[in-house]
N, C-alpha and C positions, 0 to 999 in steps of 0.2 A: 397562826394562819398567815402565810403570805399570801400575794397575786405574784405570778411570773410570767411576764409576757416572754416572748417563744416567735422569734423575729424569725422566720421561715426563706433562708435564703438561700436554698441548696443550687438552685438552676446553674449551671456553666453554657447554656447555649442564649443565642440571640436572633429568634426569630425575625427580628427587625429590622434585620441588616445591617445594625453598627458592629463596630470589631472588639463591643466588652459583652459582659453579660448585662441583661436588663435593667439590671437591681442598681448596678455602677452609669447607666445614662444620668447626664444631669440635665435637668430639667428647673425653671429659675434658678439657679446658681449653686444648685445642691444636687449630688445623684441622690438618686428616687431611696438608697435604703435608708439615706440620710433624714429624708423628710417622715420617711417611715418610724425610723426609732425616737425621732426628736417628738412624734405625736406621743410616743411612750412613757418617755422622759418627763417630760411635759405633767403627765396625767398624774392626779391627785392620789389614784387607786392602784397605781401601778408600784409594788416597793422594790422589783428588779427588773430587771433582762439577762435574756440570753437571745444571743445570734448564732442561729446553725450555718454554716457559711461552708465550702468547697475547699477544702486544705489548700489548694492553690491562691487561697483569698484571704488566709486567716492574717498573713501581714500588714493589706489592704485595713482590713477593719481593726486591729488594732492599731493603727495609724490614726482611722478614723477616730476610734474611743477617746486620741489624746486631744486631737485636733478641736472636736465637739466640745468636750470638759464633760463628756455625759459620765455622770456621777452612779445611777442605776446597773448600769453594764457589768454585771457580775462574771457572766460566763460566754466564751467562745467557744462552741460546739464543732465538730465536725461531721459536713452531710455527707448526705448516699446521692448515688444515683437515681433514685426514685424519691419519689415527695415523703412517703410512710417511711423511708428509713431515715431522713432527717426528722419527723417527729418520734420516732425509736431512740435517736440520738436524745432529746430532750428527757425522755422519759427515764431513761439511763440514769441521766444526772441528775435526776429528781428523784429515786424508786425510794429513797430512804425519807420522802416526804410524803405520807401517804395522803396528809389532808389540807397540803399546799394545790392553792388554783395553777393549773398551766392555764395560758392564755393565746392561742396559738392564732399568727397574721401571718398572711403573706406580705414578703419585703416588697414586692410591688405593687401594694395599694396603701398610695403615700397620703391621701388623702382622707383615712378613716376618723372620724369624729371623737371630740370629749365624750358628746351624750352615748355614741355607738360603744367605744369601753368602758362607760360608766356603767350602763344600763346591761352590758355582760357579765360585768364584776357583781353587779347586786344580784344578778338573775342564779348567781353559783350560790348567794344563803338560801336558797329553794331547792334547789335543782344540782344532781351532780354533771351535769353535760346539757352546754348552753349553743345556740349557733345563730349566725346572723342571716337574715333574709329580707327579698323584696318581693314582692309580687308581680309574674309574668305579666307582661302587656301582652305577649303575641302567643299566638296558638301555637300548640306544640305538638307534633305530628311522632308519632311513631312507626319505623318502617320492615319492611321485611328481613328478613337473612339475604336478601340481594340486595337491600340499597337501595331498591329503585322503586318501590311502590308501598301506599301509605296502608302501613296494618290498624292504627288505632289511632284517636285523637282523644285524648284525655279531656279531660270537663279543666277548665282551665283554672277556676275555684278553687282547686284544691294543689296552685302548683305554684312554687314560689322558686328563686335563682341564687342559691345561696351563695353568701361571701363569705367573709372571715372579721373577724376573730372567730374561732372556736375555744371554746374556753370549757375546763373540767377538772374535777377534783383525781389528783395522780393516780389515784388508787384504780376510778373509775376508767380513764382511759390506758394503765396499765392492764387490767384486768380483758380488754377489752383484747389487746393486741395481743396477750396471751394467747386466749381462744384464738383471734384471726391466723396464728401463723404456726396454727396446725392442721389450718387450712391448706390443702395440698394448691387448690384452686381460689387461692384470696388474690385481690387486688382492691387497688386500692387507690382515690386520688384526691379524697376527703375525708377527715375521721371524725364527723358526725356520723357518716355514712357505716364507718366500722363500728364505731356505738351500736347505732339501729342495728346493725345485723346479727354483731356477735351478741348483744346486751341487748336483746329484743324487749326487755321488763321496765328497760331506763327511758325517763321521760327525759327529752333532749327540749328542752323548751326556746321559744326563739324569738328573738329580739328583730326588729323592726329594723332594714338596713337601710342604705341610700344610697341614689342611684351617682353619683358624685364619690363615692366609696369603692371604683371599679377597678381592677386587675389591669396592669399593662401587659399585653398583650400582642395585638396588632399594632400596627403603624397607626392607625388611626388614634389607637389610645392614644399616645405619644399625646399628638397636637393638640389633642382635648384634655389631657392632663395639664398643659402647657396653657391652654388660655385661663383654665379653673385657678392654675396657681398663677395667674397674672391677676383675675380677677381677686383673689384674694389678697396678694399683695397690694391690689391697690384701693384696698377700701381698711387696711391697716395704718 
C-alpha cells in the first residue's frame, strides 16, 4: 500500500494578471507549487508524488525537483486542458495499482496542513473516497435559467465548500471515470463529485478543512496568501 499525492497543476492561464501561470507566482520567496509539494514532501504519510504539469512546464519543474532535493517526486505527468484530464493522467500511471491511495491537491493551495493529509490518509483505512470540507458561513441562493432571480435557498445545514485533497483507492476513482466518460453529457470540475455520481453506493467521507487551506484564485488571494505566509514565517 502506498499514499501518492497527485499535485494537480495543469492550468496554463492567469487570471491575476501576471505574465506566468498561478502555480509559478512567488509568494515569500518560493512560487506557490513550491510551497505546495514541499507540504508533501515534508509529510510523514505521504511515500510519493506526482506532478501533473502543462508539457510546456515539464522543464520548469524538473528544474525545480533538483533545485528542492525533493527526494518523493517520482513522476512527471502530463495535463489536459481541462482539470479531469489531468486527473485521467494520474490515473493512467497508477491503473496497474489497484489498491495504492491517489491523493489528489490542487498546486494552488500552498497552505494545506499536516493534520488536513494526515487525517485523509487515515480516512482511506475506512473509506475508499475521502474529501476535504468547511462549512458555508453564507447563504446560498439558487437561481433560474436566466440568472437573474432566486429559484431556491437551500437550508444551509447541510452545505459545506469543498477543497482538496481528494484522496481514493485507484480502483475506486478509476472505476468511476470509466462509467463518467461514457457519459455523452459528463463534466466535470471535482472528482468527489464524479464518485457521488457515477459510484452513487460509495460513501465519500469527509474530513474537516480550513479556512487558511484556500485556492489562489483572485487577486485577493494573492495578498492574503502572502500575509498568512509572512505570519507564519514569523512565528518559525
Amino acid at each position: 500500500m502506498k499514499n501518492i499525492a497527485i499535485i494537480l497543476a495543469g492550468g496554463t492561464g492567469s487570471r491575476l494578471g501576471f505574465n506566468v501561470p498561478k502555480q509559478f507566482i512567488k509568494i515569500a520567496g518560493k512560487t506557490v507549487i513550491e510551497h505546495t509539494v514541499d507540504a508533501f514532501e515534508k509529510n510523514g504519510k505521504i511515500d510519493e508524488i506526482a506532478i501533473v504539469i502543462p508539457k510546456s512546464y515539464i522543464s520548469d519543474i524538473e528544474n525545480m525537483i533538483l533545485e528542492n532535493d525533493w527526494k518523493k517526486v517520482k513522476n512527471v505527468l502530463k495535463g489536459g486542458k481541462e482539470r479531469f484530464e489531468s486527473t485521467l493522467s494520474a490515473i493512467i500511471a497508477y491503473r496497474l495499482f489497484p489498491n495504492y491511495n491517489l491523493i489528489f491537491h490542487d498546486a494552488v493551495r500552498p497552505m494545506v496542513s499536516d493534520r488536513i493529509i494526515n487525517e485523509v490518509v487515515d480516512g482511506l483505512e475506512l473509506y475508499n473516497a475521502v474529501g476535504v470540507a468547511i462549512p458555508t458561513t453564507d447563504t446560498i441562493i439558487q437561481i433560474d435559467e436566466e440568472r437573474r432571480f432566486i429559484k431556491n435557498i437551500p437550508d444551509r445545514f447541510y452545505l459545506q465548500r469543498a477543497q482538496t485533497p481528494q484522496a481514493f483507492k485507484v480502483a475506486t476513482i478509476q472505476r468511476a471515470y470509466e462509467i463518467a466518460l461514457q457519459d455523452a453529457d459528463f463534466k466535470s470540475s471535482d472528482d468527489c463529485g464524479v464518485v457521488a455520481k457515477y459510484l452513487p453506493d460509495e460513501k465519500i467521507y469527509i474530513v474537516r478543512g480550513d479556512e487558511s487551506n484556500l485556492k489562489l484564485t483572485h487577486k485577493e488571494d494573492f495578498y492574503l496568501l502572502e500575509k498568512l505566509f509572512s505570519i507564519v514565517i514569523s512565528t518559525n
